[in-house]
C-alpha positions in Angstrom: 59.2 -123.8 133.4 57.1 -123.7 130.4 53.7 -123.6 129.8 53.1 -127.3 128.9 54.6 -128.4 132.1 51.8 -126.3 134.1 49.6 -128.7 136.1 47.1 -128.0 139.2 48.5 -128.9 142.5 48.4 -132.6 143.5 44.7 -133.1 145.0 43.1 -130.2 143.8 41.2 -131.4 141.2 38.9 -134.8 141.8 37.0 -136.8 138.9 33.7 -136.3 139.5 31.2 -139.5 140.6 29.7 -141.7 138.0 26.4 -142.4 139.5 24.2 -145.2 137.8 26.9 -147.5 136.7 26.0 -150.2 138.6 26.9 -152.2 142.0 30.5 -152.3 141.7 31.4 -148.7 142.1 29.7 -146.7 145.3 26.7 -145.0 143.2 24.9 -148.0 142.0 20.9 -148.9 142.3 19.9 -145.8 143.9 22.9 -143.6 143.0 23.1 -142.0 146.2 19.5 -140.8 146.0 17.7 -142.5 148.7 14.3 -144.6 147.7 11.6 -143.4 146.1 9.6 -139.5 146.5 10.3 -137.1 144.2 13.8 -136.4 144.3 14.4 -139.6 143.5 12.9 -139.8 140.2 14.6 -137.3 137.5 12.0 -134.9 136.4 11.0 -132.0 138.2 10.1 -129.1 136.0 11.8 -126.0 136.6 10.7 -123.6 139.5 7.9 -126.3 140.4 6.8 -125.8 143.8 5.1 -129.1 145.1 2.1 -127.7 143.4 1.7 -124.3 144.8 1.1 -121.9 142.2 4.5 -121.1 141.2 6.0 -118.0 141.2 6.0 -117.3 137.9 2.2 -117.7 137.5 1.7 -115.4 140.6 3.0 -112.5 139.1 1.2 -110.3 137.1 1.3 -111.1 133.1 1.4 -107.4 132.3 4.2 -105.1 132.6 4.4 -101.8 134.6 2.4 -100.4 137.5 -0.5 -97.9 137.9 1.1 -95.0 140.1 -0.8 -95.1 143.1 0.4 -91.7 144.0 -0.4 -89.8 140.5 -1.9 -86.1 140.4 -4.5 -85.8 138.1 -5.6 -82.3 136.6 -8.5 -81.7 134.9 -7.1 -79.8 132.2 -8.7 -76.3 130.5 -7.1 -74.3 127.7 -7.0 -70.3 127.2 -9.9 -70.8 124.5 -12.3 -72.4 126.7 -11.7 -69.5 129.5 -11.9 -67.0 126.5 -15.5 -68.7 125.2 -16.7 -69.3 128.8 -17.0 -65.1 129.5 -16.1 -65.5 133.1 -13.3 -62.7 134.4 -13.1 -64.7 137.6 -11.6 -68.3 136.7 -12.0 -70.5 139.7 -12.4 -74.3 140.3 -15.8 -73.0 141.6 -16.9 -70.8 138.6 -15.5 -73.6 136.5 -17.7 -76.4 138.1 -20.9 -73.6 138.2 -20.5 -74.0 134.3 -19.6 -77.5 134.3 -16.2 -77.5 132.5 -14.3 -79.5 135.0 -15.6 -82.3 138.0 -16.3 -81.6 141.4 -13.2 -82.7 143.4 -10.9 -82.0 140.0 -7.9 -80.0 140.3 -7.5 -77.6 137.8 -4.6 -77.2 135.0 -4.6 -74.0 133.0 -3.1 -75.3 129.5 -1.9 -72.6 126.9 -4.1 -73.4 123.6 -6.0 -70.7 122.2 -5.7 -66.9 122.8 -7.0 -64.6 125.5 -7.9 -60.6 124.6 -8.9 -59.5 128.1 -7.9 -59.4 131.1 -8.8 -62.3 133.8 -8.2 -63.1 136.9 -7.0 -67.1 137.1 -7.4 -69.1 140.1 -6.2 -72.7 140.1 -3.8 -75.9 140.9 -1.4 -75.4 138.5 -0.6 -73.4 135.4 1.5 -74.0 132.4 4.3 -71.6 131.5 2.9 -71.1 128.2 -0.7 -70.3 129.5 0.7 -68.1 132.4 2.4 -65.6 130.0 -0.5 -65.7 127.5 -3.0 -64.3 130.9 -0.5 -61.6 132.3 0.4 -60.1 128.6 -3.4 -60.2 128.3 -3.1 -58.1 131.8 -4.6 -60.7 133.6 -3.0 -62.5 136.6 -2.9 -65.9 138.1 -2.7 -67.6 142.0 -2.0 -70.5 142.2 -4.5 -72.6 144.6 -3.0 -75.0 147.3 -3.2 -78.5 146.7 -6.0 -80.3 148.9 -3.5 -82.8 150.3 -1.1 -80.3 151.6 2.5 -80.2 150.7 3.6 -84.0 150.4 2.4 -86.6 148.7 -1.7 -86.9 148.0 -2.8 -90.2 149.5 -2.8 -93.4 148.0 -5.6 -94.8 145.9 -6.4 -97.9 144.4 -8.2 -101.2 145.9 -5.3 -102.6 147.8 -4.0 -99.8 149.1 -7.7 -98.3 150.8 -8.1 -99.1 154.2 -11.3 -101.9 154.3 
């Protein structure tokens, strides 16, 4: 056997149905589409939904998503501790001199230089800032997030409870 003399098995493969070609084959008139109503008539635009706003004008235009679970700091560098002349650095002392909101977490960021010795209190410290405070002979506690261990709650208008 050779390949020319390959052919599908006897059967297998039908012709397909020439609709439209008038009443002596089976698929005249009509051509097997009933009377009338939409799906009679030939066009439908794509992903049209019997006019309910289709799917793809529901979705948002937009890409991306607002994280409804983000942690926001409210950040303050070594420069503004240094200028603020506080030795007790707290989100409490902070709000006193207004440098940060009054539910804010706080962020300790490294820019700037300390040259004494402070005590830190706060959410969350960067690596940078943390070694500039204890080679200053300071130290830093890190403060417990209000929301406990897991995730903070979710915020944002469809997801509060109304």
């Amino acid at each position: 056997m050779k390949i020319h003399d390959l052919k599908p098995p006897e059967g297998s493969n039908r012709r397909r149905k020439r609709v439209g070609r008038g009443i002596a084959g089976k698929g005249g008139k009509t051509a097997g589409r009933g009377t009338k109503g939409q799906k009679a008539r030939g066009t439908i635009p794509a992903g049209f939904e019997g006019g309910q706003n289709p799917l793809h004008m529901r979705m948002p235009k937009l890409k991306g998503f607002n994280n409804p679970f983000r942690v926001e700091y409210q950040p303050i560098n070594l420069d503004t501790i240094e200028e603020s002349g506080l030795d007790e650095i707290s989100p409490e002392t902070l709000r006193s001199k207004g440098l940060v909101g009054k539910k804010a977490l706080v962020k300790v960021l490294g820019r700037g230089e300390l040259t004494r010795a402070v005590t830190v209190r706060a959410h969350a410290v960067s690596k940078s800032a943390e070694q500039a405070i204890t080679s200053a002979g300071g130290t830093v506690e890190l403060l417990p997030m209000p929301f406990g261990n897991g995730r903070p709650p979710a915020k944002g208008n469809a997801l509060t409870n109304r």
